[in-house]
Each structure stands twice: as structure tokens, then as C-alpha cells.
C-alpha positions as CSV (number, residue, x, y, z in Angstrom):
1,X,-172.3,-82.1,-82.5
2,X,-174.4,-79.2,-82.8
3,X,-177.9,-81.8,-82.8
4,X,-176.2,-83.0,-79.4
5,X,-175.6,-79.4,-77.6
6,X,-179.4,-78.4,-79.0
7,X,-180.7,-81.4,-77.3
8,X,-179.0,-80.8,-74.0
9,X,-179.7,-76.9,-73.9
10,X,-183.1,-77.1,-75.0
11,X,-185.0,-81.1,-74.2
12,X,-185.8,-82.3,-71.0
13,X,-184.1,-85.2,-70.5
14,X,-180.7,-82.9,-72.0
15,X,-181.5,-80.0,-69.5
16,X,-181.5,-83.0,-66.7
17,X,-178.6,-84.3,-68.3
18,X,-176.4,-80.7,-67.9
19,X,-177.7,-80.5,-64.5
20,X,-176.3,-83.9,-63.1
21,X,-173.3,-83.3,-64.4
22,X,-173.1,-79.7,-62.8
23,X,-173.7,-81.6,-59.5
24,X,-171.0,-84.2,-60.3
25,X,-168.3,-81.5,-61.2
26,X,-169.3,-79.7,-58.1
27,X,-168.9,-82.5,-55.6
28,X,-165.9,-83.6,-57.4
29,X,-164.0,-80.0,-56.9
30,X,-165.3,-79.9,-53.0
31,X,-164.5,-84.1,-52.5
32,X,-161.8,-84.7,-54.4
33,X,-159.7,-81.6,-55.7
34,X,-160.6,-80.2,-51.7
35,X,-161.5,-76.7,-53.6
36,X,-163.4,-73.9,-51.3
37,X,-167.1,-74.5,-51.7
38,X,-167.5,-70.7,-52.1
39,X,-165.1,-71.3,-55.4
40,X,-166.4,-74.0,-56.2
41,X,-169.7,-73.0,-57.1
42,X,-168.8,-70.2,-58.3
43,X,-166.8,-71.9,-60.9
44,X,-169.2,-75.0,-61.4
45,X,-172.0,-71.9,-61.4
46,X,-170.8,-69.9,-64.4
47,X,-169.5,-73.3,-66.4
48,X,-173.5,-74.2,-66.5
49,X,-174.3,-71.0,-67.7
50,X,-172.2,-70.9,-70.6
51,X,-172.7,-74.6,-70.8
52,X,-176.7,-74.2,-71.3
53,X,-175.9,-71.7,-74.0
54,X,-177.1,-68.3,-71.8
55,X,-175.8,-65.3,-73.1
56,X,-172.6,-63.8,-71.4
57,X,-175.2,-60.5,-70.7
58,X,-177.6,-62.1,-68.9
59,X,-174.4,-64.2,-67.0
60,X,-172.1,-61.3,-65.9
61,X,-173.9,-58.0,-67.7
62,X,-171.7,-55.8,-70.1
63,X,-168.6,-53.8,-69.1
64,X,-171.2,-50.6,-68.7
65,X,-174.1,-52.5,-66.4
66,X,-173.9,-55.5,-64.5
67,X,-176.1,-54.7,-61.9
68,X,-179.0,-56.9,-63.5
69,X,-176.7,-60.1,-64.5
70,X,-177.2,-63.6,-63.0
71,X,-174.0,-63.3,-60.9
72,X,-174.8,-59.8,-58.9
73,X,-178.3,-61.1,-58.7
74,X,-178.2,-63.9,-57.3
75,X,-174.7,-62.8,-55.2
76,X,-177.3,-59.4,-54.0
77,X,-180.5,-61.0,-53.7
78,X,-179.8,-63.6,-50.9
79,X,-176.8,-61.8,-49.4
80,X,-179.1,-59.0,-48.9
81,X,-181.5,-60.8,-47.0
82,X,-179.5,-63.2,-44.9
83,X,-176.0,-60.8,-44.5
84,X,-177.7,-58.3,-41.6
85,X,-179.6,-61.3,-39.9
86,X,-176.4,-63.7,-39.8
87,X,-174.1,-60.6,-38.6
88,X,-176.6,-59.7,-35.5
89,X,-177.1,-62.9,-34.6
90,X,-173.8,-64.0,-34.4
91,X,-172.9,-60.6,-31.9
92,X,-176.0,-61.8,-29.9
93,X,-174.6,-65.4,-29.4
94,X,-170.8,-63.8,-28.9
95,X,-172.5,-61.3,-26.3
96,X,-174.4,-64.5,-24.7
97,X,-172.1,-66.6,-24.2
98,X,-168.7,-64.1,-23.0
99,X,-171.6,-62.6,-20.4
100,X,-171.6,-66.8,-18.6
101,X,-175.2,-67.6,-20.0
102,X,-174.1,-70.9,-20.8
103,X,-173.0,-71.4,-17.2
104,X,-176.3,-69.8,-15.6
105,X,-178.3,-72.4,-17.4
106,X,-176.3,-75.2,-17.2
107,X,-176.8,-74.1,-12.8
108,X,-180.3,-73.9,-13.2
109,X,-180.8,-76.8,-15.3
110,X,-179.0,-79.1,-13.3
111,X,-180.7,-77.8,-10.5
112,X,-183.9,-78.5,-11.4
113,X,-183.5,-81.8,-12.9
114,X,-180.9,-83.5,-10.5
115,X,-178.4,-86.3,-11.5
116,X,-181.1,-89.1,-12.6
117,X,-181.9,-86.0,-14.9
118,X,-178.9,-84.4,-15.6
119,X,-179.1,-85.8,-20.1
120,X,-182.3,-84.3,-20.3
121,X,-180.5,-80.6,-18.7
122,X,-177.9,-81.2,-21.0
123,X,-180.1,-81.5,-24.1
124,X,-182.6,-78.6,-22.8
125,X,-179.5,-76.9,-22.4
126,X,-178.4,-77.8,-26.2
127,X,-181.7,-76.2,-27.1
128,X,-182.0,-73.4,-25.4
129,X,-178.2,-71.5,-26.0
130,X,-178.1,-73.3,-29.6
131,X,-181.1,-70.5,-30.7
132,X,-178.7,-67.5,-30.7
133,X,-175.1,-69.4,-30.8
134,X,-173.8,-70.8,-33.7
135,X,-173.1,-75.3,-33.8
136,X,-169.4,-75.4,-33.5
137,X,-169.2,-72.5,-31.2
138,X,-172.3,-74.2,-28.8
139,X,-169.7,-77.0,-28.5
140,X,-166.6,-75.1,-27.8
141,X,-168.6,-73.2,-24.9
142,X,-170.8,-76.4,-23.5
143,X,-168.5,-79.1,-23.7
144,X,-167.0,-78.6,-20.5
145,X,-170.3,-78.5,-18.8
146,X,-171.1,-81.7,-20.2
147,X,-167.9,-82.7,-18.6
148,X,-168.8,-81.7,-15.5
149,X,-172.1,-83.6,-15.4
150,X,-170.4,-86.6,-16.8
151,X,-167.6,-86.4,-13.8
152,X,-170.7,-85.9,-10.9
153,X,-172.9,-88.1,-12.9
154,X,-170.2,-91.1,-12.9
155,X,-171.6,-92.4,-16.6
156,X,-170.2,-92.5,-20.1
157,X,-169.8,-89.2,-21.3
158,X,-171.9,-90.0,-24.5
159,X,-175.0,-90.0,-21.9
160,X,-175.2,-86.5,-21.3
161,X,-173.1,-85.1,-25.1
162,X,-175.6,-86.5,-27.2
163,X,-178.8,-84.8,-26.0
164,X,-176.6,-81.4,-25.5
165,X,-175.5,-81.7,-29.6
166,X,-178.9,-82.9,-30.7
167,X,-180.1,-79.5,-29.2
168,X,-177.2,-77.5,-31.2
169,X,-177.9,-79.4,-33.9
170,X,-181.6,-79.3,-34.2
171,X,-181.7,-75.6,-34.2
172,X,-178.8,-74.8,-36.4
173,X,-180.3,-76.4,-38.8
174,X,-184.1,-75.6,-38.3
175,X,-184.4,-72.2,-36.8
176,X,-183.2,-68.6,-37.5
177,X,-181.0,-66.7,-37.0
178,X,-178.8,-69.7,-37.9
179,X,-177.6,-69.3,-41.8
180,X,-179.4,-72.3,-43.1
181,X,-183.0,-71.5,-42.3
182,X,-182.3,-67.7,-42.8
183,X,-180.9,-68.8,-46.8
184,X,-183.9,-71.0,-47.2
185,X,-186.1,-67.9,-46.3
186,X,-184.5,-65.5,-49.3
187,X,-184.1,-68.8,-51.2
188,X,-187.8,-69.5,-51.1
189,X,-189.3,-66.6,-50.4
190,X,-190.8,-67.1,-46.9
191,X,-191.5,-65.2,-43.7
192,X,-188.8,-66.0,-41.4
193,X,-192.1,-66.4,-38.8
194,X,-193.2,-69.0,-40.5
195,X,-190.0,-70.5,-40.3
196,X,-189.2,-71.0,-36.8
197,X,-193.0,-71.9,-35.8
198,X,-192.5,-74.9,-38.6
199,X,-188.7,-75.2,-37.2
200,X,-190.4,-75.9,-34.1
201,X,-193.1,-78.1,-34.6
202,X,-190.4,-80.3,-36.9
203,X,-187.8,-79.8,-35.3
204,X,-188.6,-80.8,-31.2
205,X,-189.6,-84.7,-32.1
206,X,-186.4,-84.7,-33.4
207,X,-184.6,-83.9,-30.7
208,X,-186.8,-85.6,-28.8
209,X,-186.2,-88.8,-30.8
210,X,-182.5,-88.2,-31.4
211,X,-181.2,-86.7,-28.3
212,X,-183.2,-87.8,-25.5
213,X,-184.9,-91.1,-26.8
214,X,-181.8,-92.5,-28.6
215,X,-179.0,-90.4,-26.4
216,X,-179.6,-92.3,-23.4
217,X,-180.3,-95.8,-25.4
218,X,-176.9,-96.0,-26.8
219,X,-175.5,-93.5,-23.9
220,X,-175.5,-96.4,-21.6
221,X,-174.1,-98.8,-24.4
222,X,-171.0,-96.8,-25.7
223,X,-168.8,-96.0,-22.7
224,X,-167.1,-93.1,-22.9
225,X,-164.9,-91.6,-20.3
226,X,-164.1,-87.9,-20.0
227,X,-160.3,-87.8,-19.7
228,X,-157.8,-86.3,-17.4
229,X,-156.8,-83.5,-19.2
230,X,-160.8,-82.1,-19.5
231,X,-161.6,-82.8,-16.0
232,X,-158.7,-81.1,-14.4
233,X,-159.5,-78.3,-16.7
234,X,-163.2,-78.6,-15.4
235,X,-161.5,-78.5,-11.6
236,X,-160.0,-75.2,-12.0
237,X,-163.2,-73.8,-12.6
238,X,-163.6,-72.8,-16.2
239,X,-166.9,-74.2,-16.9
240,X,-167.7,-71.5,-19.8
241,X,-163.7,-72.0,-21.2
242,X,-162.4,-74.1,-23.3
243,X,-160.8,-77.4,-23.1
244,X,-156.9,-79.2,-24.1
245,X,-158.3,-78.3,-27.5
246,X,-160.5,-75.2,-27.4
247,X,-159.3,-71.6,-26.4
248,X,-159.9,-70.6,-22.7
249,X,-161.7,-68.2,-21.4
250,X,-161.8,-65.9,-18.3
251,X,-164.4,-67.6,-15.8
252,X,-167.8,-65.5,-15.0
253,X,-168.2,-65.2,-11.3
254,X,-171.4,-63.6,-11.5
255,X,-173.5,-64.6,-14.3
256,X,-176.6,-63.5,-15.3
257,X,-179.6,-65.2,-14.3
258,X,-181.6,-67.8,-16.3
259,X,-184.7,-65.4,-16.6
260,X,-182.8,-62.6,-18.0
261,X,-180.8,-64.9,-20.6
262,X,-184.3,-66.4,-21.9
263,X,-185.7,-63.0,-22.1
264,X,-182.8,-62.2,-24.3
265,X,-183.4,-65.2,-26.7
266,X,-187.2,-64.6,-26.8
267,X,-186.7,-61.4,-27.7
268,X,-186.1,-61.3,-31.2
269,X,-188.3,-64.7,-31.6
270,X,-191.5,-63.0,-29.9
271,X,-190.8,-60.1,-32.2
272,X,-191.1,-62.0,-35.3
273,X,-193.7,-64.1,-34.7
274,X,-195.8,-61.0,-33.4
275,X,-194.9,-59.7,-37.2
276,X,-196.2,-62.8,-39.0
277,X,-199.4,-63.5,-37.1
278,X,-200.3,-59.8,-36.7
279,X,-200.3,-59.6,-41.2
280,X,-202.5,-63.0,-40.6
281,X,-205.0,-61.6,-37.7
282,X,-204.7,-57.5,-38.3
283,X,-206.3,-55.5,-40.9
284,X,-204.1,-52.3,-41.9
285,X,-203.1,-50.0,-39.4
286,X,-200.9,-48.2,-37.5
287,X,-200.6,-51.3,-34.8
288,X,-199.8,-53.3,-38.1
289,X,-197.4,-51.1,-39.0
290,X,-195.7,-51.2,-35.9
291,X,-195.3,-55.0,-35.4
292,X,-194.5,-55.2,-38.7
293,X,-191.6,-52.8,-38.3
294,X,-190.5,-54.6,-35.2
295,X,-191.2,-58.0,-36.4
296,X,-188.7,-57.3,-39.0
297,X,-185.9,-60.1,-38.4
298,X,-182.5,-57.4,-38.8
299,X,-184.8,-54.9,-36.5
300,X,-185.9,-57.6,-33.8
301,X,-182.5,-58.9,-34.0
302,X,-180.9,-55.4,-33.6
303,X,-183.3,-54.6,-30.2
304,X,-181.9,-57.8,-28.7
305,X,-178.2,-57.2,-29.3
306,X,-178.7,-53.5,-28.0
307,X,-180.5,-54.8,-24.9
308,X,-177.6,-57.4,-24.7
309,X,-175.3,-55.0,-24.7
310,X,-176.8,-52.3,-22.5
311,X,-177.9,-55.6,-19.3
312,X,-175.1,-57.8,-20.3
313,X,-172.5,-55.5,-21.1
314,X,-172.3,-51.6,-19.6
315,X,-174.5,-52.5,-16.7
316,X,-171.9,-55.2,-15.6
317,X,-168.9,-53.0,-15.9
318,X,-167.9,-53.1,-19.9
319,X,-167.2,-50.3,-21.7
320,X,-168.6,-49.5,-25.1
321,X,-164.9,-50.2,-26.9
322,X,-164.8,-53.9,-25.4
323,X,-168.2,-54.6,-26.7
324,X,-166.8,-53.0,-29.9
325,X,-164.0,-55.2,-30.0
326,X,-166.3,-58.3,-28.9
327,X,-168.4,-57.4,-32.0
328,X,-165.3,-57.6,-34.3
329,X,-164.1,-60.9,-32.9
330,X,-167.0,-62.6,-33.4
331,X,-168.2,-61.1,-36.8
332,X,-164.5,-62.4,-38.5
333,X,-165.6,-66.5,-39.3
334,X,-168.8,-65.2,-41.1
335,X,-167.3,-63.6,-44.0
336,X,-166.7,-67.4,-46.0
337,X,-170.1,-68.6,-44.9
338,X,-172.2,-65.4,-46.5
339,X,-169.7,-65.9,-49.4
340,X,-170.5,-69.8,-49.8
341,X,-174.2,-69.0,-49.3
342,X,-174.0,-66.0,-51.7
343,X,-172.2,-68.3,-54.3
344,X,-174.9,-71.1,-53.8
345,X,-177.9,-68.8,-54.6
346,X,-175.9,-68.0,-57.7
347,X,-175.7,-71.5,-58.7
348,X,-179.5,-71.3,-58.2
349,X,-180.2,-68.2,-60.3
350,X,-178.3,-70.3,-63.1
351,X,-180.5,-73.5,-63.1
352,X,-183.7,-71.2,-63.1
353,X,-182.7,-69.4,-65.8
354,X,-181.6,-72.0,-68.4
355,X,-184.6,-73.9,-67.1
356,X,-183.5,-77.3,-65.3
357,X,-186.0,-76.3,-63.2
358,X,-189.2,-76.7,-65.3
359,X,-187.3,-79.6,-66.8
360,X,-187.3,-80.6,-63.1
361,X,-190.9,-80.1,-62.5
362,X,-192.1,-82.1,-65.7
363,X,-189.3,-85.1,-64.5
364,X,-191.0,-84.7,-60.8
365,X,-194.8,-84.6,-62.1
366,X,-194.2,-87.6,-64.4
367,X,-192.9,-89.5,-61.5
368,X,-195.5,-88.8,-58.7
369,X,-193.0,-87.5,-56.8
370,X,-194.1,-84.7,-54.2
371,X,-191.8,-81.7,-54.6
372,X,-191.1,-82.4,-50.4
373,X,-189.9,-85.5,-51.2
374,X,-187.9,-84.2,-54.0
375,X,-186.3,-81.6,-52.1
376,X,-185.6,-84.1,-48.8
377,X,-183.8,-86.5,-51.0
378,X,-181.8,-84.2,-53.2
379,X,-180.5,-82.0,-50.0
380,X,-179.7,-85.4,-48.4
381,X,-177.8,-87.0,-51.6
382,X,-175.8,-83.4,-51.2
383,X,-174.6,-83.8,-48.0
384,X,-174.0,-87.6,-47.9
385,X,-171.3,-87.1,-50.9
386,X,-169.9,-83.4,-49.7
387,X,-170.4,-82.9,-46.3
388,X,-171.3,-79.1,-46.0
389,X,-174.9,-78.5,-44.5
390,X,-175.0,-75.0,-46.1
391,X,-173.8,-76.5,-49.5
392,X,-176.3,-78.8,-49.5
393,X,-179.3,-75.9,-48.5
394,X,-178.1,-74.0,-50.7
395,X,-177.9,-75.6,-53.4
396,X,-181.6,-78.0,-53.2
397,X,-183.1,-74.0,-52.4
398,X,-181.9,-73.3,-55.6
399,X,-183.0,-75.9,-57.8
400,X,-186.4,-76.6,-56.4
401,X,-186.7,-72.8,-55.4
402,X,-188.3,-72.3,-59.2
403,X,-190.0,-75.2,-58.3
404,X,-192.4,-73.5,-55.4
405,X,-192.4,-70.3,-56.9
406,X,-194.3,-71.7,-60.0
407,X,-196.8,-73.6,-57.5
408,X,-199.5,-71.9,-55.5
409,X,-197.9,-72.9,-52.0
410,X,-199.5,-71.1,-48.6
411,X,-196.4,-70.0,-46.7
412,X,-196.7,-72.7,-44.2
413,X,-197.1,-75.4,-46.6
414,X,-193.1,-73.5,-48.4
415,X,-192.0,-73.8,-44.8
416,X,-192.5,-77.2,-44.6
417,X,-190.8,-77.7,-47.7
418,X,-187.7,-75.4,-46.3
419,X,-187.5,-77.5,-42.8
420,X,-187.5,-81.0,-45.5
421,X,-184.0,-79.3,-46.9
422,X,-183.1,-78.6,-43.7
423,X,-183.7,-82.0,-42.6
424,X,-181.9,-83.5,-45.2
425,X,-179.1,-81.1,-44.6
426,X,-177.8,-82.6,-41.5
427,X,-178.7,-86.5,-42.5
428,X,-175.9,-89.1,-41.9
429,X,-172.7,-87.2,-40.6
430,X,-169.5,-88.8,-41.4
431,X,-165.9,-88.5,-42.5
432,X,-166.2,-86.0,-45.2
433,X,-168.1,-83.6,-42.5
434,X,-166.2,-81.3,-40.1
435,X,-168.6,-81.7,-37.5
436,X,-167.7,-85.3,-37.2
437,X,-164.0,-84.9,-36.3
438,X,-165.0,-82.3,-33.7
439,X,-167.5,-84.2,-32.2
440,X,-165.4,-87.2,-32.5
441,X,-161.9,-84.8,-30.5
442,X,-164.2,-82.9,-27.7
443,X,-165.8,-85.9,-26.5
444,X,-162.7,-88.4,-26.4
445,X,-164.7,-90.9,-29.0
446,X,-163.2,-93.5,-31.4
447,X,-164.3,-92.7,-35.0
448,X,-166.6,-95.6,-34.7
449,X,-167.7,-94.6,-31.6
450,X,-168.5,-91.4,-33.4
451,X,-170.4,-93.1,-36.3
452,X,-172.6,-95.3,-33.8
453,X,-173.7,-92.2,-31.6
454,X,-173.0,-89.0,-33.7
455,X,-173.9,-90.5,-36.9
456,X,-177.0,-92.2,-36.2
457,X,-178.3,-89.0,-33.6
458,X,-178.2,-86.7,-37.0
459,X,-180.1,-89.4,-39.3
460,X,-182.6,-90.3,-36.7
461,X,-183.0,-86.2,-36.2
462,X,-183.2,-85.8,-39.9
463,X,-186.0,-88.4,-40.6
464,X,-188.2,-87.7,-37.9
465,X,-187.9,-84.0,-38.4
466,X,-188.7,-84.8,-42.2
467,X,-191.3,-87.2,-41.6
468,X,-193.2,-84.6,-39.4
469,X,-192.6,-81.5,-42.1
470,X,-194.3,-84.1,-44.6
471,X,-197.2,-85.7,-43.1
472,X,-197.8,-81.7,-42.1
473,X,-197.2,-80.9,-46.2
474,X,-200.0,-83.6,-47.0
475,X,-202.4,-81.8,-44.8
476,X,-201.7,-78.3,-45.6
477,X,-201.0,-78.2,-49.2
């Protein structure tokens, strides 16, 4: 017994053995038992610590000081990083969307690309309001617009949602402030700059691919109508409310204009990015200094929501108290997402520390097996057999995070190995995902009407994004 437990604490192949299982027990809880993922890995977390034979000090500290353990580590570490960036940039989206942004762009858009056009305004559309605005929430808010088009546009409705989601999609899962690519940063130590000019550059063909290219291939093969209830809804002119499902919403008679809503989104982006290439092009100074204070994600993303609030909010009439309360409202669905994200970088701190990671490394190196490859096909195995996009980037950050740190990566070649995870975190959509049966209820589809359009857009977004991110990591690394 005890020749068994040394072997699996302290030999490859054992180490490999203890963390397979760990996965197994984890999906199983999330699958099967339907436990909170935040639980869950908490649970499956401390189990593989005590499991791999790590001293209760180093897991939870002593009843005098805990403030170095595993758990407040790796709960502090990432929390600390992602908890102000995630808060702000959910107010700015709330802010964004309650001023009628959505419906300013979806005007403009519209406008400029005419009815032949109107898929490709609905996925620019996608894009552009799903930088600052959360993926469920883009949907409640833009749904109705894309019933609108469908109505004038006289086509299935699956021609003008797919490009709209493949635009929510691809930057929720690629680009900050979204929770995914802001954990990757803290998980793998990388400037949040770098991550949305890779998020970018992997990201776009994948929309391009997935919600323009295949959109209106199987938009005019899957015919979808929108139904009564959501067009008569449309014809009392709620375009930025909700529909028979989602909440409704006062309708903005004078929204802002297009120009001033993209100035609001580029804000905090043009900010960053001035951070990350001024450390690249600057030497040390006070102009340094001041980008780099700017550039800093929770102070960029604090200037926005301010200017937000100040030309979206008191200089249309609100008072400082309704922006208050707006700010509460909008701030309440976070709490469980930093607490699963905080609980996956805990699972993380575990595998580094009873070394599945270098036991990892020497599996990966014997095998040939690029670590972006490794990282694509473990966050895509995650979220095939649990669902949860944030489960599954949470958890691949953590297990090839040691991986990259003991490597001597450039930050765009880490990146690139973030936007593979992300890639891999959104792959093949199905039952056991959330997103499906929303998708699947807003746009009146049949579940396998769903898994012909919704499914496939995600996998075909996934492996292009991924394929880009790794002929990029055989260039750069």
C-alpha cells in the first residue's frame, strides 16, 4: 500500500495518474452530482492536495497564519488581479447598454450596410457592444434587434443571429475585460496588452470564418422564423428591451451617437495598449511613468466608467444615486463567477505545488507535443465533458501555467498560448452548456437546429482562432 501511494505522490507516470483522476472526480461532481463549479473545485482542489501527500501548512496554513497557504494564495493572487477589472467592466457594459448604445449602432450599422448587408451589421454589431458587455447579457440586449432585421430582411432569423453571437462570442472569450482572458492574464502572468492585440489578430478570422463565412452558408439553409410574440414586442418599439423571455426595458428615445459609444469602448483599449507598447518603445521616464499609470487595466477601466457616467449618465438627466443603484444591479451576477475563477486558480496552485506540472512537462517533451497544443486540447477536452468556458480556462491556466513559467516564453509568444485556451474554451457547444439552451429559446431554434448552427459557429470559431494563435506560436517562439 505504502509502495503504491509513494509511487503516485512522487513518479511520473503516478503524479499523471493523481491528476486524471482529480479531473475525473471534478467533471463527475459538475456532470453528474450537478455540484457548483465554485464547490466543486474547491473540494476536488483540497482532496489532491492531501491526496499528493502536501502538508496541511502549506494547504490551509496553521490556526495562527494562513495568509501564505495554497488556498489564500491562490484564492488572493488571481482574485486580486481579475476582481477590480471584472467589477468596472461589467458597470461599463451595464452603463452602455441602459444609455441605448446597442440601439445607436444597430441605426448606424443598418444604415450603412442596407438589407443585402444587414448579417454583416449584425455581426459588426456582435463585435463591437460584445468588448464592454458580458455574452449572455449581449444577447438579452441585441436579440430584438436581430429581430427586427430578420422581420425587414424577410429571411431566416438564423441569417442575421449567427454573425451577431459569433461577435459576442469571439470577444468574450478572447478579449478583456471579459473574465476569461482577464484570468488567463493573472493565470499566466501576461500584460493584458498583449492580450487583446493577440485576441485580435486570433480572434477576427474567427469571426470572420464562423459568423460571416458560415452564418450566411447555413443562414440560408436552416429556416428559422422569428415568432409572433418577439415581433409584436419589436412593434411596440422596445428595440434595447427584452423579449417573451428576457426582462423589458424602458425604450431610449434619444440615444447616444455611434461616435461617442466607440470612443467609450476605445477608451480603456487605447489606454492599455499605449501602456504595453510604451515599456516596449520608451526608455524610463516621466512619459513612461504616466502611460504606465494610465495603461493600467483597473485605472483605464475606471476613466471610461467615470466618463460613462459623467456623458452617458448626469449630462442626460441621471442623478448620481440612479447611477449608484445601476452600479449595484449590475455588479450582483459577478460574485459566483470571481468565486469559480478564484477556486480554479486554487486548483492550479495545488497541481504546481505537488508537481503534476513538471510531471507534465517531462510527459509533454517525451511526446513532441508543443505546450500550445497541449493547452488547446486539454481546455477543449474540459469543456466538451463540463460545459463551463471559465471552468475549462481556469483550470488548463492552471495546469500548464507552471508549464510557461518554467519556459523562457516572450509575452506574445504566452499570449498566444492564453488565446489557444481561450480557443478551446468555447469549442463544440452543446447540451451540457448554458449558452446552448439560451441560444437555442431567443432565437425560436429546435435543439438540432441549435447543434447545426450554434454548435458548429463555436467549433469553426474555436479552430481557426487556434489555428492562427499556433502558426503565430511557431513563428514567434
Amino acid at each position: 500500500m505504502t509502495t503504491a501511494v509513494d509511487w503516485l505522490r512522487t513518479s511520473t507516470p503516478g503524479l499523471l495518474v493523481l491528476c486524471g483522476f482529480a479531473i475525473a472526480v471534478l467533471l463527475v461532481v459538475i456532470i453528474k452530482i450537478k455540484l457548483e463549479p465554485f464547490i466543486a473545485l474547491l473540494i476536488v482542489g483540497l482532496g489532491l492536495a492531501l491526496a499528493a501527500g502536501l502538508p496541511v501548512s502549506e494547504i490551509v496554513g496553521t490556526a495562527i497564519k494562513s495568509n501564505e497557504s495554497l488556498l489564500e494564495v491562490g484564492f488572493g493572487g488571481i482574485l486580486g488581479h481579475i476582481a477590480v477589472i471584472i467589477g468596472l467592466g461589467t458597470v461599463l457594459g451595464a452603463i452602455l447598454e441602459r444609455s441605448g448604445g446597442a440601439q445607436a449602432l444597430t441605426s448606424k450599422l443598418l444604415g450603412v450596410f442596407g438589407d443585402r448587408g444587414a448579417p454583416i451589421a449584425m455581426g459588426l454589431l456582435g463585435l463591437i457592444f460584445g468588448i464592454p458587455v458580458f455574452f449572455d447579457i449581449g444577447i438579452f440586449v441585441l436579440a430584438p434587434l436581430v429581430y427586427v432585421a430578420a422581420r425587414q430582411g424577410g429571411k431566416s432569423l438564423v441569417l442575421y443571429a449567427l454573425p451577431m453571437l459569433a461577435g459576442l462570442s469571439m470577444t468574450h472569450a478572447f478579449l478583456p475585460p471579459h473574465p476569461g482572458p482577464v484570468a488567463l492574464g493573472g493565470l499566466l502572468e501576461v500584460n493584458l496588452g498583449w492580450l487583446i492585440l493577440m485576441g485580435f489578430v486570433c480572434g477576427i478570422p474567427g469571426f470572420i470564418a464562423a459568423g460571416l463565412v458560415w452564418g450566411n452558408w447555413i443562414g440560408k439553409r436552416v429556416i428559422v422564423d422569428v415568432p409572433d410574440d418577439f415581433i409584436n414586442e419589436a412593434d411596440d418599439e422596445e428595440p434595447t428591451g427584452g423579449t417573451a423571455i428576457a426582462t423589458k426595458r424602458a425604450v431610449v428615445t434619444t440615444p447616444p451617437s455611434v461616435g461617442l459609444i466607440g470612443a467609450i469602448i476605445a477608451v480603456p483599449l487605447v489606454l492599455i495598449l499605449g501602456a504595453t507598447f510604451g515599456s516596449i518603445l520608451l526608455e524610463p521616464g516621466n512619459l513612461l511613468e504616466v502611460l504606465t499609470f494610465l495603461g493600467t487595466p483597473a485605472v483605464a477601466l475606471l476613466i471610461a466608467v467615470l466618463i460613462a457616467f459623467y456623458v452617458l449618465g448626469i449630462r442626460r438627466g441621471s442623478t448620481v444615486q440612479q447611477l449608484s443603484t445601476l452600479t449595484g444591479e449590475s455588479l450582483r451576477p459577478v460574485g459566483m463567477l470571481l468565486l469559480v475563477v478564484g477556486a480554479g486558480a486554487f486548483f492550479g496552485k495545488v497541481i504546481s505545488a505537488t508537481g503534476i506540472g513538471s510531471a507534465l512537462a517531462d510527459a509533454m517533451a517525451a511526446a513532441g507535443l508543443p505546450i500550445i497544443v497541449l493547452a488547446y486540447v486539454i481546455s477543449c477536452a474540459l469543456r466538451i465533458a463540463q460545459g463551463s468556458a471559465t471552468v475549462a480556462i481556469v483550470t488548463t491556466g492552471g495546469i500548464v501555467g507552471p508549464l510557461v513559467a518554467a519556459q523562457d516564453y516572450s509575452p506574445m509568444a504566452i499570449a498566444l498560448i492564453a488565446m489557444s485556451i481561450a480557443a478551446g474554451s468555447i469549442i463544440l457547444s452543446h447540451v451540457n452548456d448554458g449558452g446552448f439552451w439560451i441560444i437555442a429559446k431567443f432565437f425560436n431554434m429546435t435543439v438540432k437546429q441549435t447543434l447545426q448552427t450554434w454548435t458548429v459557429l463555436e467549433t469553426i470559431l474555436s479552430v481557426v482562432s487556434f489555428a492562427v494563435a499556433a502558426v503565430l506560436f511557431a513563428i514567434v517562439s
